[in-house]
C-alpha positions as CSV (number, residue, x, y, z in Angstrom):
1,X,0.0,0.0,0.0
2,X,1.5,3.4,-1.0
3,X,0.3,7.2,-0.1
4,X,0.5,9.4,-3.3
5,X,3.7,10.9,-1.8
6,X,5.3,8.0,-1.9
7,X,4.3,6.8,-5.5
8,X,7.7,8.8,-7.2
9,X,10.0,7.1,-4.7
10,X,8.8,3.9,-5.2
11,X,8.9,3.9,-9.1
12,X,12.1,5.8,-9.1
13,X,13.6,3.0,-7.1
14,X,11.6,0.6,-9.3
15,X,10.4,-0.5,-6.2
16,X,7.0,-1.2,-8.3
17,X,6.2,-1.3,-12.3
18,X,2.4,-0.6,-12.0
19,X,-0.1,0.7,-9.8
20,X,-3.7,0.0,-9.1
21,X,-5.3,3.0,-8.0
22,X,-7.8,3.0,-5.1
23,X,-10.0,5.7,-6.0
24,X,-13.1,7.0,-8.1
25,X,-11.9,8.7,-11.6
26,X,-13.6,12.1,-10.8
27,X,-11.2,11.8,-7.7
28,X,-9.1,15.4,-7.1
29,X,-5.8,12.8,-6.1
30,X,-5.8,11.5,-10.0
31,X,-3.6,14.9,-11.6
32,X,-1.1,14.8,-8.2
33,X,-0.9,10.9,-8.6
34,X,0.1,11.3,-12.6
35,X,2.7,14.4,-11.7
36,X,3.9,12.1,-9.5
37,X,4.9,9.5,-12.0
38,X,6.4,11.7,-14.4
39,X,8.8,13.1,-11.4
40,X,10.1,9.8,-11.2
41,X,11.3,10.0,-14.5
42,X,9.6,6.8,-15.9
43,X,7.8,9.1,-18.7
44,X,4.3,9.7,-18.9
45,X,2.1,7.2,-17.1
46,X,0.3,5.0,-19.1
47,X,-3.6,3.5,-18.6
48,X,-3.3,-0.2,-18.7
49,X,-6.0,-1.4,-21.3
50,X,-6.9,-5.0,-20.1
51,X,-8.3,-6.5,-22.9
52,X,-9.2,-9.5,-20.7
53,X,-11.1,-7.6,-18.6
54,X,-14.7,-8.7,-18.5
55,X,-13.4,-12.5,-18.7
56,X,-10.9,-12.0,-15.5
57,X,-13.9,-9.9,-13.8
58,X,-16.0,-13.3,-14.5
59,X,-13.7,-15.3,-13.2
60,X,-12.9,-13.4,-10.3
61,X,-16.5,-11.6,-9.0
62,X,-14.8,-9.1,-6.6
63,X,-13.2,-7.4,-9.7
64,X,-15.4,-5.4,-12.3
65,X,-14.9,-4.2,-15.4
66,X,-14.5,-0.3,-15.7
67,X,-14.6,2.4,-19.1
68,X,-11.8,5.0,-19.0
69,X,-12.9,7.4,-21.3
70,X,-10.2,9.6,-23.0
71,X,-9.1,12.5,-21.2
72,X,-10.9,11.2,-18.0
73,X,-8.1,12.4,-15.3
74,X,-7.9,16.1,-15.9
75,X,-4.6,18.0,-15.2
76,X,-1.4,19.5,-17.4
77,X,-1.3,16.2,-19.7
78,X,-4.9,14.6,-19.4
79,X,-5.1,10.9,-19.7
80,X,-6.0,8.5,-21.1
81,X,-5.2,9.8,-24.5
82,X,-7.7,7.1,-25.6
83,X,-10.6,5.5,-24.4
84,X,-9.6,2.3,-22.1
85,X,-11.3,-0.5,-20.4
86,X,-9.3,-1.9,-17.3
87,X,-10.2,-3.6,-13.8
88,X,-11.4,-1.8,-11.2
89,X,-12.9,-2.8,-7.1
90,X,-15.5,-0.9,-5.4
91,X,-16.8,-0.5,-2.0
92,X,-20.3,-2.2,-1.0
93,X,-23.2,-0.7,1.4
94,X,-23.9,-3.9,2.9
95,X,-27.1,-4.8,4.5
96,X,-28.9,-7.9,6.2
97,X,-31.2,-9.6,4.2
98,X,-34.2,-9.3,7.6
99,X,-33.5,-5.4,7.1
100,X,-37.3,-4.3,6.5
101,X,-37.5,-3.4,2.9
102,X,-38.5,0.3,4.0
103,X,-35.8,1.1,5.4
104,X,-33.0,-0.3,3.0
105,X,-35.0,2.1,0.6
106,X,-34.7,4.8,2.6
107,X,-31.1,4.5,3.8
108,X,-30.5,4.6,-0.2
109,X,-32.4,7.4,-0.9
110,X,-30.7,9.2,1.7
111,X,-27.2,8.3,0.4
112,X,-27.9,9.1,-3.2
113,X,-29.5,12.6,-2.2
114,X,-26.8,13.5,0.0
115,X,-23.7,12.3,-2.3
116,X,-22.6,16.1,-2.7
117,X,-22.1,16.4,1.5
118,X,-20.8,13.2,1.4
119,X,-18.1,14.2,-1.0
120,X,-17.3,16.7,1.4
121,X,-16.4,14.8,3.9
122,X,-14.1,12.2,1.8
123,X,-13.3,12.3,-2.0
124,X,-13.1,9.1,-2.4
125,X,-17.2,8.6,-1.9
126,X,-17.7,10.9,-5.1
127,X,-18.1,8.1,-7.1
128,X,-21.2,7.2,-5.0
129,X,-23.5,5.1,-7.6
130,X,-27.1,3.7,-7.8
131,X,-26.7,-0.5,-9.0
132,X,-28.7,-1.9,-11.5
133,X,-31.2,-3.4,-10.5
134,X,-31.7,-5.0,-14.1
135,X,-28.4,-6.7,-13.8
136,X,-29.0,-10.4,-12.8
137,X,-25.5,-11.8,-13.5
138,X,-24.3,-9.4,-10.6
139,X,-21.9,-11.2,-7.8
140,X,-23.3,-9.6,-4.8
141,X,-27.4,-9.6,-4.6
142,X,-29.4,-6.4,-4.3
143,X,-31.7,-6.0,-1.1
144,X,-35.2,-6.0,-2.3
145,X,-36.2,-2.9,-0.7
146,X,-33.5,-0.9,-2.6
147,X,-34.2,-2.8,-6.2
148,X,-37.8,-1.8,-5.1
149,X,-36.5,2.0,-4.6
150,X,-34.4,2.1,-7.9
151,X,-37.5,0.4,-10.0
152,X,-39.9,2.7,-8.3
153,X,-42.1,0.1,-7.2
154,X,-41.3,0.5,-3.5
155,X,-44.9,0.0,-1.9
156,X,-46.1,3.6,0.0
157,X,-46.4,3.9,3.7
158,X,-50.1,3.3,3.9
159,X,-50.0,0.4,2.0
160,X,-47.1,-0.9,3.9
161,X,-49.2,0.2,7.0
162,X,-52.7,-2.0,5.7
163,X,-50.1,-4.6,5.5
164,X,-48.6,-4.8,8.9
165,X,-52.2,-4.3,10.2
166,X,-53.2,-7.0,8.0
167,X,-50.6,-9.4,9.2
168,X,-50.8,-8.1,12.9
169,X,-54.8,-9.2,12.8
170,X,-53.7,-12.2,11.3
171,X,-51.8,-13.3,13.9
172,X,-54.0,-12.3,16.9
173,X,-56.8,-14.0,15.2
174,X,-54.5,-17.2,15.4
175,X,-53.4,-16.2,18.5
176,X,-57.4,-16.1,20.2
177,X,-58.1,-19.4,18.6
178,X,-55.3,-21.2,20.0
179,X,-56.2,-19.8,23.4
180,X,-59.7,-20.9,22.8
181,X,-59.0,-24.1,21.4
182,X,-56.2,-24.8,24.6
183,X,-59.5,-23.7,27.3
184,X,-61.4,-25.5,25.6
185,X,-59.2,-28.9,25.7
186,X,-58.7,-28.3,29.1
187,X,-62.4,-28.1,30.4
188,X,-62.3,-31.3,28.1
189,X,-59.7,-33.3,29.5
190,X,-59.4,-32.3,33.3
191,X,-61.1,-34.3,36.1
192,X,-64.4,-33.0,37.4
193,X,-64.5,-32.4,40.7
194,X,-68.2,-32.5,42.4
195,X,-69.7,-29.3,43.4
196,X,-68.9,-28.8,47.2
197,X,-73.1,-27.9,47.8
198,X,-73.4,-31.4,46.6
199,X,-71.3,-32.7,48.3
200,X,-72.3,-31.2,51.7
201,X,-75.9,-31.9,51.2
202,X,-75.0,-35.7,50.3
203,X,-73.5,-35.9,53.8
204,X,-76.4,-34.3,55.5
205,X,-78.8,-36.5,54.1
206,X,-76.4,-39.5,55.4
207,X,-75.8,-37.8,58.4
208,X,-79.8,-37.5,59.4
209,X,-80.4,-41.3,59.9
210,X,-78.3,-40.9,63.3
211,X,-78.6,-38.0,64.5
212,X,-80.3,-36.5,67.8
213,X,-83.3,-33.6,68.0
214,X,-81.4,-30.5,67.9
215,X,-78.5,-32.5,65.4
216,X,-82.2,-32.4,63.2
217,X,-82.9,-29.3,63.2
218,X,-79.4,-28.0,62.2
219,X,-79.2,-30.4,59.3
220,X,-82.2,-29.2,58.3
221,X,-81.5,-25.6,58.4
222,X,-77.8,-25.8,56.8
223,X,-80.1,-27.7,53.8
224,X,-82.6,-24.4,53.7
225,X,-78.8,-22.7,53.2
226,X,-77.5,-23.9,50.9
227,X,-81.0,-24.5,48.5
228,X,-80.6,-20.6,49.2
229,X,-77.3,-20.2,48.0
230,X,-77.3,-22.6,45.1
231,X,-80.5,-20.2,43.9
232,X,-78.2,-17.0,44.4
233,X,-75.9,-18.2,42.2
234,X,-77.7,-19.6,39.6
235,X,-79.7,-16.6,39.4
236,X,-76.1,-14.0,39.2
237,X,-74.9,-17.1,36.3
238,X,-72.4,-18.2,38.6
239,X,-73.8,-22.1,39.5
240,X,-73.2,-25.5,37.1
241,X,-76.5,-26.3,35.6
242,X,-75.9,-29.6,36.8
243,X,-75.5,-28.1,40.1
244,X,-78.2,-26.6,40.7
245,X,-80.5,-30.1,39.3
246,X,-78.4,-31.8,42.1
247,X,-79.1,-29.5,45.0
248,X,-83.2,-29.5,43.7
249,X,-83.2,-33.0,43.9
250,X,-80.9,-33.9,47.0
251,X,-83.1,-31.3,49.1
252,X,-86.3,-33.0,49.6
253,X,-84.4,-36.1,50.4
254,X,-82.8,-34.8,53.3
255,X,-86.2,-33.3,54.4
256,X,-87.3,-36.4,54.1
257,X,-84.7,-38.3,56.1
258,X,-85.1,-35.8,58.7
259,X,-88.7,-36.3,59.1
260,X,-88.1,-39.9,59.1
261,X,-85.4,-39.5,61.9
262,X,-87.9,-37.5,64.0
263,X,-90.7,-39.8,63.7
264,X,-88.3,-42.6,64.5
265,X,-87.1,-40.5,67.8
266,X,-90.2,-39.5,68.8
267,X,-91.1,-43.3,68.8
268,X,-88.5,-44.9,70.8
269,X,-89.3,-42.2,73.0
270,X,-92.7,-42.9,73.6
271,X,-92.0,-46.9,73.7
272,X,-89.4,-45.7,76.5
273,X,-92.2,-43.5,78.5
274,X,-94.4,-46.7,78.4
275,X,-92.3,-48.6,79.9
């Protein structure tokens, strides 16, 4: 790698027979980089023509082919003094492939518009060009959303809006029917568990066949309470329909076991009385 300055002392001490120059040809280094190589007393510099050009950028897909045309590098002696084609490198904006298609257009539309403060800042970005998005034999691909930019078919912002909505509603719509679908499998698949009312009212009616007088009269009042609160519920939607059938039908049974248990007390106490 050689600075300009360096370019006359190297060919002066044939140090190097040819140069491959790093830079744009609208570059201001070109006329300093030629008076250069005539101080060093090798003559005028010459243009390489590389008539192997586009078969050695083929070959090799970092290399490109490049048109010199005559006169290109102004200065005392312009050169070329004909038109040439040679080999020349660039430098690539690269970008992900997941960069959202928006903004790869608008990081290149930025660029392009702002090439002149760009140039300001280094020479060497003054050859700052668009690629073709035609070109399909190109070694490096072109992110969609700048060959959308370049062709003018980048979608507008309200039609990339209706499509983020549309995909956005897509996915919450999937996303509600999979919760559905997992609440509903569950309800499906879980054990059921009896309602506790049920329950409690199962063991009253059990519990009536043995108990005393005021044993009675509890059981039948926690019955009374719990009819009462099985109503409640279903009437605020809160009680299993099945629940509720339960409760209307184990009621009257444990009424009915606690008459029975009465009648049966009262008559071992009058069969005791006799005696």
């Amino acid at each position: 790698m050689l600075s300009p300055d360096r370019v006359a002392e190297a060919f002066r001490h044939r140090q190097v027979a040819a140069v491959f120059v790093l830079a744009p040809i609208n570059a201001k280094s070109w006329p300093a980089l030629l008076a250069a190589v005539r101080r060093s007393g090798r003559g005028n510099p010459k243009i390489i023509d590389v008539d192997e050009a586009a078969a050695i950028a083929k070959q090799y897909p970092t290399l490109e082919t490049l048109d010199v045309p005559k006169g290109a590098f102004d200065g005392s002696l312009p050169a070329p003094d004909d038109d040439v084609t040679t080999l020349s490198v660039s430098y690539r904006l690269m970008a992900r492939n997941a960069m959202p298609d928006w903004i790869a257009a608008e990081i290149t539309r930025v660029v392009l518009a702002d090439k002149p403060k760009l140039m300001l800042l280094d020479e060497h970005l003054a050859g700052i060009e668009a690629p073709d998005p035609d070109d399909k034999t190109a070694a490096l691909p072109i992110h969609s959303g700048t060959a959308a930019y370049l062709s003018g078919n980048l979608p507008s912002l309200s039609d990339q809006l209706q499509n983020a909505f549309y995909w956005l509603g897509l996915m919450a719509s999937a996303v509600v029917s999979l919760v559905a679908a997992s609440a509903a499998l569950y309800h499906r698949i879980r054990p059921r568990r009896p309602p506790s009312r049920v329950m409690r009212l199962l063991e009253l009616w059990l519990a009536a066949r043995s108990s005393d007088r005021p044993g009675l009269d509890s059981l039948e009042n926690e019955a009374d309470a719990l009819l009462e609160a099985s109503v409640r519920a279903d009437a605020h939607g809160q009680a299993d329909a099945d629940e509720v059938r339960l409760i209307s039908l184990l009621v009257p049974h444990v009424r009915e076991a606690v008459q029975r248990r009465r009648v049966s007390l009262q008559e071992d106490s009058g069969g005791a009385a006799r005696a």
